[in-house]
N, C-alpha and C positions, 0 to 999 in steps of 0.2 A: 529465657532459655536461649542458649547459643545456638543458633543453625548453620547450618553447609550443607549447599546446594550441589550436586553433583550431577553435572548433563551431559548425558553420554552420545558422542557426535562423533564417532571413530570413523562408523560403518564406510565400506567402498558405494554402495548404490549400486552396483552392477545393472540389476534391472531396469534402473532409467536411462541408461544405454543414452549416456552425454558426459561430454569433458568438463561439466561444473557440479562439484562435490552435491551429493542429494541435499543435506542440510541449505546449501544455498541458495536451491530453486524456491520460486517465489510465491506465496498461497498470501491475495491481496496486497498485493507488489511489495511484499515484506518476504526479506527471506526465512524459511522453516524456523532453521535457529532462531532467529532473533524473536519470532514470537513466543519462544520458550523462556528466552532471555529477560521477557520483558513480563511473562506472569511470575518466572523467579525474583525479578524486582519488587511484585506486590505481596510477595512474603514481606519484605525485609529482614533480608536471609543476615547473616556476618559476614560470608562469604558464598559466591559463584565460582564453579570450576566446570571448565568446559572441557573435554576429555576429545581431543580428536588425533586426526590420525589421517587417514588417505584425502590429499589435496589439502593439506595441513597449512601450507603458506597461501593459500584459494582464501581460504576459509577465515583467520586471522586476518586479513588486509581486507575483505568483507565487510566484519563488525570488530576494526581496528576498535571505534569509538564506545563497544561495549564494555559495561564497566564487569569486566570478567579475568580469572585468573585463568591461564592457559595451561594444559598439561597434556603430553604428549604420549600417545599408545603405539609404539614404534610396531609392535607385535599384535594383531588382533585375534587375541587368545581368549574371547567370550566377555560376557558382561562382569562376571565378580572379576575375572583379569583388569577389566575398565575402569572399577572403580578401586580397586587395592594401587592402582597409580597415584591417587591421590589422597586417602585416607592416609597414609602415612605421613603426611605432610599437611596434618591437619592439629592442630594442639588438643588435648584431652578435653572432655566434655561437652557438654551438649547433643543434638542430633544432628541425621545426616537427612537429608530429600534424594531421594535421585529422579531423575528426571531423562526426557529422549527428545536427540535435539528433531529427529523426525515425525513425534507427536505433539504438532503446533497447535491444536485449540484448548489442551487440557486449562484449564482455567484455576486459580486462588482460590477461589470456593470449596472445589474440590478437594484440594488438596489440605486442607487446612485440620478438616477431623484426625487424617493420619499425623500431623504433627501432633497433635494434642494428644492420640494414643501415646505414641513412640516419645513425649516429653513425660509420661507416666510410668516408662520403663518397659513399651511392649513393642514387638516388632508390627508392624504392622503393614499391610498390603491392600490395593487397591484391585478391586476386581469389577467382573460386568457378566452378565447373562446376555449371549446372544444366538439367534436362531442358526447361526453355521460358525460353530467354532473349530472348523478346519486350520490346522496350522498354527493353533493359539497354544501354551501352555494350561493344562487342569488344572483346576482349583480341587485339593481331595481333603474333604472332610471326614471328623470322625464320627462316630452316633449322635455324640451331642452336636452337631454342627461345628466344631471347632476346627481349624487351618491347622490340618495336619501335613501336606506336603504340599508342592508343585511342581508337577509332571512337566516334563517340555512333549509335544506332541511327537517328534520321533521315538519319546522313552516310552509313550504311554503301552501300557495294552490295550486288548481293544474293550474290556469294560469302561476304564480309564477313559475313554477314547468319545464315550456316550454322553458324557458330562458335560453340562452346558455350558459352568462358569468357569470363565478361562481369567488369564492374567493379564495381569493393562502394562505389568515393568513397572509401575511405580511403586516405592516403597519407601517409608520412613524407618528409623532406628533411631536409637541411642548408641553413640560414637564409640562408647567402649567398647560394647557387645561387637557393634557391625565388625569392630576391628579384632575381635577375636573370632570371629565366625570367618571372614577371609582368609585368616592364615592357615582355615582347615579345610578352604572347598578343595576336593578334587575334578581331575578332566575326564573320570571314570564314564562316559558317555557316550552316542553316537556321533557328537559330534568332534568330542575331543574337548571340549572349549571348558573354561569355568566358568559353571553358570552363578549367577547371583541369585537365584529363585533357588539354589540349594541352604542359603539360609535360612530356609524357613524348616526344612527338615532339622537343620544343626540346633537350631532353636527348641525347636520342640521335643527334641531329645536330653537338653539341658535345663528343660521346664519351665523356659520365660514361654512368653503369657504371647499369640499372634492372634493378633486383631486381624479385622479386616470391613473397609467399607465400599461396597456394592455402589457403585456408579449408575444413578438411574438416566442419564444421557448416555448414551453409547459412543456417539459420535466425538463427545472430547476424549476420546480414549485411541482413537483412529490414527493408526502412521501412514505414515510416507514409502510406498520401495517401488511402486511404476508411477509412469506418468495417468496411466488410468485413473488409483487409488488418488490423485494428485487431483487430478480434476474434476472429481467427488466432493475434494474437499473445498477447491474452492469454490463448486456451488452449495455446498453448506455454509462455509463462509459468507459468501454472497447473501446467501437466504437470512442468518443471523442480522446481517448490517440492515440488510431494507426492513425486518421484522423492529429494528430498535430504533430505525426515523420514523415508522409509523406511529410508534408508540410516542415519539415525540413529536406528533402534528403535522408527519408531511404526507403529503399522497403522492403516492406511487400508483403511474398508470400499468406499469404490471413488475410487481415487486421480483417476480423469475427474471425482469430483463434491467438489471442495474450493477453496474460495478461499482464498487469502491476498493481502488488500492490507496488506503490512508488512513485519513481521518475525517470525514465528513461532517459539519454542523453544521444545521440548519434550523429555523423558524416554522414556527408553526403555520399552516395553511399557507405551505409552498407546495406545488404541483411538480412532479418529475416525470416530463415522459419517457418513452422507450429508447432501451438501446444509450442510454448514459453513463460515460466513464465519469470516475472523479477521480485524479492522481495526488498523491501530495495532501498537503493539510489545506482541505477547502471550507471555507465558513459563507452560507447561504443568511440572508437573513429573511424576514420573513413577509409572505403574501408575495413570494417569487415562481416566477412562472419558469421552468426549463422546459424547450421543446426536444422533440425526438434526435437523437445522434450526434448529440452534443458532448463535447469532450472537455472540463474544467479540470487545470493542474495547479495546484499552489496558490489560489485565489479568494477574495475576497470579495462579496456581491452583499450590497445593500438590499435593502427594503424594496419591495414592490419592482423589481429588476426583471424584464423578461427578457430572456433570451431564445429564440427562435434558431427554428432545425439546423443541424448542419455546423453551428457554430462553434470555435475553440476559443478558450480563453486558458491564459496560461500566464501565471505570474505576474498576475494586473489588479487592481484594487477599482472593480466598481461604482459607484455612486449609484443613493438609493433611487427609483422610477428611470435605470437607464431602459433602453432598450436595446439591443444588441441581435443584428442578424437579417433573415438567413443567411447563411454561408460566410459569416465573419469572423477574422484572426485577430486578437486581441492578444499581443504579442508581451514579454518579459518587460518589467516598467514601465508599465501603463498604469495612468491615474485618471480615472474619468469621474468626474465630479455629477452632481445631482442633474436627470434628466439631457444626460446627453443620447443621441442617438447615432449609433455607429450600422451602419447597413448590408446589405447584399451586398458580397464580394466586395467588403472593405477591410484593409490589414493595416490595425495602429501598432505602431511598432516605439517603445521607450519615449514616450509622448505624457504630457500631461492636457488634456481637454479641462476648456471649464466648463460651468454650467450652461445645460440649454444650446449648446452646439450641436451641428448636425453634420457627418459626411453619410452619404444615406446611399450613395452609388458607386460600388466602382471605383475606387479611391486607394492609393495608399498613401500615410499619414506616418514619416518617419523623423526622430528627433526633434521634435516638435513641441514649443508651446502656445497653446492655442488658448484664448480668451472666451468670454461667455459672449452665447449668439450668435455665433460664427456660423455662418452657411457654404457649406464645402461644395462644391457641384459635381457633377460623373467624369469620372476620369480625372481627375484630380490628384497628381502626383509629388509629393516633395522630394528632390532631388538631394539627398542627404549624404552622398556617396559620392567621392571623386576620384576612387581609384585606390586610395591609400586611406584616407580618415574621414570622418564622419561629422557632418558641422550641421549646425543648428539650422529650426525655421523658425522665426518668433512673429506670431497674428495677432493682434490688438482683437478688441472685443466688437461685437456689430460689423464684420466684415463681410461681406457678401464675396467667394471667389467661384467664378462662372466658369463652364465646364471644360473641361480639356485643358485647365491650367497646370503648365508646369513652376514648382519653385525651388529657384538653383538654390543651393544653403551654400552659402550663411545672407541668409537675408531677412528684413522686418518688415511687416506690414502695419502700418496706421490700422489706428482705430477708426473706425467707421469706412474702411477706406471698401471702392468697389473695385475688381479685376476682371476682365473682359472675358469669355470664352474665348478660348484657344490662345492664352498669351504664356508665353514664355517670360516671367520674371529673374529676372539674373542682377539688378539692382532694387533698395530699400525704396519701399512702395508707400508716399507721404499719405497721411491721414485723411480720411473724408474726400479723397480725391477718387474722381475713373482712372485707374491705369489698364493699360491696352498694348497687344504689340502686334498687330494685323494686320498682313498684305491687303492694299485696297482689291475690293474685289471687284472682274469687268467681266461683260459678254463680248465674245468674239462675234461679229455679227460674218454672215455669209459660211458659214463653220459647218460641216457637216461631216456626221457619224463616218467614219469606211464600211465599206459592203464588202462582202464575200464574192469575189467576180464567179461568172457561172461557169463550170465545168465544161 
């Protein structure tokens, strides 16, 4: 069966009261639309049409990269106005979806009985029973239960009004029909607008057959129009992701205090404490420890990895048994091989570590490749920067550098080689050797403190 997907993304947002179109605010660092975008993808529709309208070039340069046709509602004259933009520019046959780019959890699942009615030749509508259906469209039935109209809640009366199950907006058809029932809504209402929920009246007066299936989650039926409703959803959101790592093995020290804006994998019999972002596509593997207030974006973290409080990692690829932390920045292009330890208030920055190294204090570790065995000391800084470009530090493997070392780049150290505390390197440091650069140190003898003479 042919499908077309039609998502309707016109709306102004008034009520999120911000200059970024509603569809583009972000529920799990994804914007509205796009995760509409992307359960329309697990149709495998023929066709996506995204229907907008206010902040139209916002919106477009957004999800340039989505694979969707663009259609423009110059005039926001209701939802059948929204979708008669693009049905016409749709070739015969098959069905339609319509969809809402500001109800981002509604999921595949869901939606998939309506196509299998509506590819049988019946209009069909998704509905929900919920305990306050203020503001929602009725669902009106006839004696036998069958979808006989739907009321928008300004039209209703007030019997009308009593009714539980209200309308979710989603609707399947057969492309013929739909396109002969548009060309007869009227704006005969309070609000003036065409409603697309009047085809189910035109339907049932022309004797096709309106299904309809009762959504027993409520929640993927939920839009978007304040930032309140907005940040309901991403704690439902929130609550979905940690419910689906626990199911896959990991523990969560409290599943209410977890973010993921991304994609999250992880291994089984990994620990996540509290208060954890995850940005980007992060892969965990597994019998990893994360401590409390740690923020991981675009990362990769081996086996047996713990990372302690406070720490960021961000666009680095771990090595399995590291350890990482407190309060450590593991900065974009970083590669830390098996069992290295990066520590307290240390910042590697576009480095590659090898195995079994340590900078454990106080350190930063810039443009750097460092060898296996390396022992870094506190205060330990590579000077990577000269104002204008960025040059290398290259450490041979077995090198002990003692604390308070600076090194100029572009410079090399020997393998095996030892550096003094407090030496300033600014030439290639031979192998297996002491290199050192330190004022001798003397007592002034007869030397005494000043005093505060007396008032």
């Amino acid at each position: 069966m042919t499908l077309h997907v039609i998502i309707l993304a016109a709306g102004q947002g008034t009520r999120m009261r911000s200059r970024l179109p509603k569809v583009l605010h972000p529920l799990g660092g994804k914007p509205l639309l796009a995760h509409v975008i992307d359960t329309a993808l697990q149709l495998q529709p023929d066709s996506i049409h995204v229907v907008y309208g206010h902040g139209g070039a916002q919106v477009r340069e957004a999800l340039a990269q989505a694979r969707v046709d663009w259609v423009e509602q110059e005039s926001q004259l209701g939802t059948g106005h929204a979708v008669n933009q693009v049905v016409p520019l749709l070739a015969d046959g098959g069905a339609v979806l319509v969809l809402y780019g500001d109800v981002p959890m509604i999921s595949a699942t869901i939606l998939a009985p309506l196509l299998e009615q509506a590819s049988a030749g019946a209009l069909s509508v998704l509905t929900a029973k919920v305990a306050d259906p203020d503001g929602y469209g009725r669902i009106v039935r006839a004696a036998d239960g069958s979808v006989i109209d739907i009321v928008e809640h300004k039209d209703a009366t007030p019997e009308q009004l009593q009714i539980d199950e209200i309308n979710t907006g989603f609707l399947a058809a057969p492309l013929s029909r739909l396109r002969h029932w548009l060309a007869h809504l009227g704006n005969d209402n309070a609000q003036g607008e065409y409603y697309l929920t009047d085809v189910v009246s035109l339907a049932v007066a022309e004797r096709v057959e309106v299904q309809s299936v009762v959504v027993d989650d409520g929640d993927e039926t939920l839009g978007v129009n304040d930032r309140t409703q907005l940040a309901r959803l991403e704690r439902l959101y929130q609550k979905r992701q940690a419910e689906h790592l626990m199911r896959a093995g990991v523990t969560l020290a409290d599943p209410g205090r977890i973010d993921v804006r991304g994609e999250l994998v992880a291994g089984c019999d990994t620990f996540i404490d509290v208060n954890c972002l995850f940005e980007g596509r992060v892969v965990l593997g597994g019998d990893v420890r994360i401590g409390p207030n740690c923020c991981i974006r675009n990362a990769t973290v081996g086996d047996s990895v713990e990372v302690l409080a406070n720490s960021v990692i961000d666009g680095a690829h771990i090595g399995a048994g590291c350890r990482i932390g407190p309060f450590a920045r593991i900065r974009p292009e970083t590669e830390l091989a098996e069992e290295v330890h990066i520590g307290n208030f240390v910042e590697v920055k576009k480095s590659r570590i090898a195995r079994g190294s340590k900078a454990n204090h106080l350190s930063y570790i810039g443009d750097t490749h460092m060898g296996a065995g390396v022992n870094v000391g506190a205060g330990t800084i590579t000077c990577n920067y000269d104002g204008a470009n960025k040059h290398l530090t290259e450490i041979g493997d077995d090198v002990f550098i003692g604390s308070d070392t600076q090194l100029v780049a572009p410079v090399k150290v020997g393998a095996g080689a030892t550096i003094g505390a407090g030496t300033t390197v600014t030439r290639d440091v031979p192998a297996a050797r002491l290199t050192l650069s330190r004022s001798p140190q003397k007592t002034v003898e007869g030397w005494q403190r000043p005093v505060k003479k007396p008032k």
